[in-house]
C-alpha positions in Angstrom: 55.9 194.1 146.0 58.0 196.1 149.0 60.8 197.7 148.8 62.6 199.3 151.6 66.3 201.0 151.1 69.2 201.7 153.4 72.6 203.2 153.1 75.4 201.3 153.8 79.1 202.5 154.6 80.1 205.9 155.7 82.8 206.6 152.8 80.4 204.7 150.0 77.1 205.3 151.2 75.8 202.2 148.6 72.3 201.7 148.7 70.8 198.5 149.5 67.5 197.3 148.7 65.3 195.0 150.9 62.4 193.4 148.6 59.6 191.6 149.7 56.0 190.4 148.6 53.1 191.7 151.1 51.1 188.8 152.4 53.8 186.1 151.5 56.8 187.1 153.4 57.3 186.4 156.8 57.0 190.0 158.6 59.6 189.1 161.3 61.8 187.7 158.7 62.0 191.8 157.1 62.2 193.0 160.3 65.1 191.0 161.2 66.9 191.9 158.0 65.9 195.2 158.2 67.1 196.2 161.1 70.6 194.1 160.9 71.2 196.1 157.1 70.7 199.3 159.1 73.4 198.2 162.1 76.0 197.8 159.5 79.0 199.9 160.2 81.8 200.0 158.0 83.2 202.2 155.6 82.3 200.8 152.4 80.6 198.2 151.0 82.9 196.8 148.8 82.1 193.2 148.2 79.4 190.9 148.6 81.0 189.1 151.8 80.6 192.4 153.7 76.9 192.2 153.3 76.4 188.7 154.0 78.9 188.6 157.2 76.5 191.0 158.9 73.1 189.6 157.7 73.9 186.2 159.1 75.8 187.0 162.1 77.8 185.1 164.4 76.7 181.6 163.4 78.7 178.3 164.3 77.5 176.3 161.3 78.7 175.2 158.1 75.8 175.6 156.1 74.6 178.4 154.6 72.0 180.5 155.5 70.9 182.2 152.6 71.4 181.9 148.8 72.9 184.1 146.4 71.8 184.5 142.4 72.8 186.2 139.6 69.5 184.7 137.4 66.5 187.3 137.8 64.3 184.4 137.1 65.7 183.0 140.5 65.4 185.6 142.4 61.9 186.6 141.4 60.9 182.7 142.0 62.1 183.3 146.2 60.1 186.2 145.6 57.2 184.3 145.0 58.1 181.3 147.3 58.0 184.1 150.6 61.4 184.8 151.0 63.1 188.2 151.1 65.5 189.6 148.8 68.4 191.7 149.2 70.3 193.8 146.4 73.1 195.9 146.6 74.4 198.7 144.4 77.3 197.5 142.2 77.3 194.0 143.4 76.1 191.6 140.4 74.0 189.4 142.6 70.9 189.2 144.2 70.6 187.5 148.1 67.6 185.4 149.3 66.5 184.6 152.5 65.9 182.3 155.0 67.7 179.5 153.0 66.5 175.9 152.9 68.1 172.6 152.3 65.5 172.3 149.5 66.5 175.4 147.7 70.1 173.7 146.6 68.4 171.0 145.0 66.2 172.7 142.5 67.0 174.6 139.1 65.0 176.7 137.5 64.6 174.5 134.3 63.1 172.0 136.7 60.0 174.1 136.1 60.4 174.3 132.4 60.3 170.3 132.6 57.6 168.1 133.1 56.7 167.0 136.4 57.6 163.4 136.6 61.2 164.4 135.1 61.8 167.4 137.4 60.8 164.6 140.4 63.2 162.5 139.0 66.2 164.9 138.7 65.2 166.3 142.4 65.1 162.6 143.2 68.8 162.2 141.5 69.9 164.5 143.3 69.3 163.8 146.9 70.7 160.6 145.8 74.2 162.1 145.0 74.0 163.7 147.8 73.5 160.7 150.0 76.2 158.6 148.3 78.9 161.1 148.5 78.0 161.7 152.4 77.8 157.8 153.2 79.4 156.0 150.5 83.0 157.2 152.0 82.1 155.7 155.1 80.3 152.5 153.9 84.0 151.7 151.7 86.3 152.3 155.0 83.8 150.1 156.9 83.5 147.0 154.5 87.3 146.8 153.8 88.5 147.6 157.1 85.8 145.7 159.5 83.4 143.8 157.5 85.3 142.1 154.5 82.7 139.1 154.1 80.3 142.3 152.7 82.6 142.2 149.1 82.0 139.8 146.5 84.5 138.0 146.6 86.5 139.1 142.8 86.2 142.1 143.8 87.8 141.9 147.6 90.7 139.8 145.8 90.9 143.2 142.9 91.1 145.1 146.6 93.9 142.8 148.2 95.7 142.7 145.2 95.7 146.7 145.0 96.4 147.4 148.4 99.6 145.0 148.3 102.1 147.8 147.2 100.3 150.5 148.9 101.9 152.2 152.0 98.6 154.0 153.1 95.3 152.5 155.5 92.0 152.3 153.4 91.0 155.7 156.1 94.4 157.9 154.4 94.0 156.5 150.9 90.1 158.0 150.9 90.8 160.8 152.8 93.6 161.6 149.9 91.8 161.4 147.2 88.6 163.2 148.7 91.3 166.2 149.2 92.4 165.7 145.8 89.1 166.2 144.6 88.6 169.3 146.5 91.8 170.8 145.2 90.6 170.2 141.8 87.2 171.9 142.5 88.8 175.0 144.3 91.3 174.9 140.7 89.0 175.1 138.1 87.3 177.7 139.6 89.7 179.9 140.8 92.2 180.0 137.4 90.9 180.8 134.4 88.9 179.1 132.4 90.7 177.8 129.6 93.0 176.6 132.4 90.9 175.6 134.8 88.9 173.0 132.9 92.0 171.4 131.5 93.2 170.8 134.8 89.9 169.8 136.2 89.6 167.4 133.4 93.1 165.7 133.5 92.9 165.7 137.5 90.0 163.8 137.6 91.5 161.2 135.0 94.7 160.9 137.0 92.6 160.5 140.8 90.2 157.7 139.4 92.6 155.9 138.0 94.7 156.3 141.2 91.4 155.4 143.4 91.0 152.4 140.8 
């Protein structure tokens, strides 16, 4: 195990840690994140957004390019899978590096579990994953351009529902994808007692609206 530190911000001076396993790591990959932790110039480290701003850089993507933990278990786990970690004085959570698509789709009781159910629940979720990307889509498509693909109870449940409704099958999924999103953002930004309750009685209120 290799650990390298740097001081960060001229007014807090916070050190920050870069760990790494010898012989697993990529070499360029701690070089990289070496030397961008020792370009950082600000005044203080103050937040975890500081530090991960600089590590990644100037990216025009969406997704996210490394991972952040609070579990040691986690963290030790990239450790052992070749990736490089970063910790930070005062901030509660541990970064990983180079992150993979693969990474969001494991837990770390997948490795407490058997093999053919941890398979399964990986399996699970892609699934989830590919049904909220497509399944959007594949709706809009059937009602809008392809009608004959709905049984046909269920495109009369649709026609009848749709009678009343001021809105194209594109705005009505649109608005209640944004719903859900509001809901998310909700329940985790007020507090929990709150936040749940709200969560909870959202989600009742959009599906019975989408039904």
């Amino acid at each position: 195990l290799e650990i390298e530190e740097h001081l960060v911000g001229r007014q807090s001076v916070t050190p920050v840690d870069v760990i790494w396993i010898d012989g697993i790591a990529n070499p360029n990959t701690v070089k990289l994140v070496s030397e961008r932790i020792a370009a950082i110039d600000i005044a203080a480290l103050l937040s975890s957004s500081n530090l991960e701003e600089y590590i990644t850089g100037d990216l025009s993507t969406g997704f996210p390019m490394l991972t952040h933990t609070e579990r040691p278990d986690r963290f030790c786990v990239g450790l052992a899978e070749g990736r490089v970690g970063i910790v930070a004085e005062g901030l509660a959570m541990g970064y990983l590096l180079p992150a993979t698509i693969q990474q969001f789709f494991k837990a770390c009781q997948d490795k407490t579990n058997n093999w053919m159910v941890a398979s399964a629940l990986i399996m699970l979720r892609y699934l989830a994953l590919l049904l909220s990307v497509f399944l959007p889509a594949v709706y809009i498509a059937a009602v809008t351009f392809h009608p004959e693909m709905i049984p046909n109870q269920m495109a009369l449940s649709i026609i009848t529902a749709k009678i009343d409704v001021p809105f194209t099958t594109v705005a009505e999924v649109l608005i209640i994808l944004g719903a859900f999103e509001a809901l998310q953002e909700a329940s985790v930004l007020l507090p929990p007692s709150i936040g749940q309750s709200i969560s909870i009685l959202g989600g009742l209120v959009v599906g019975t609206a989408a039904v």
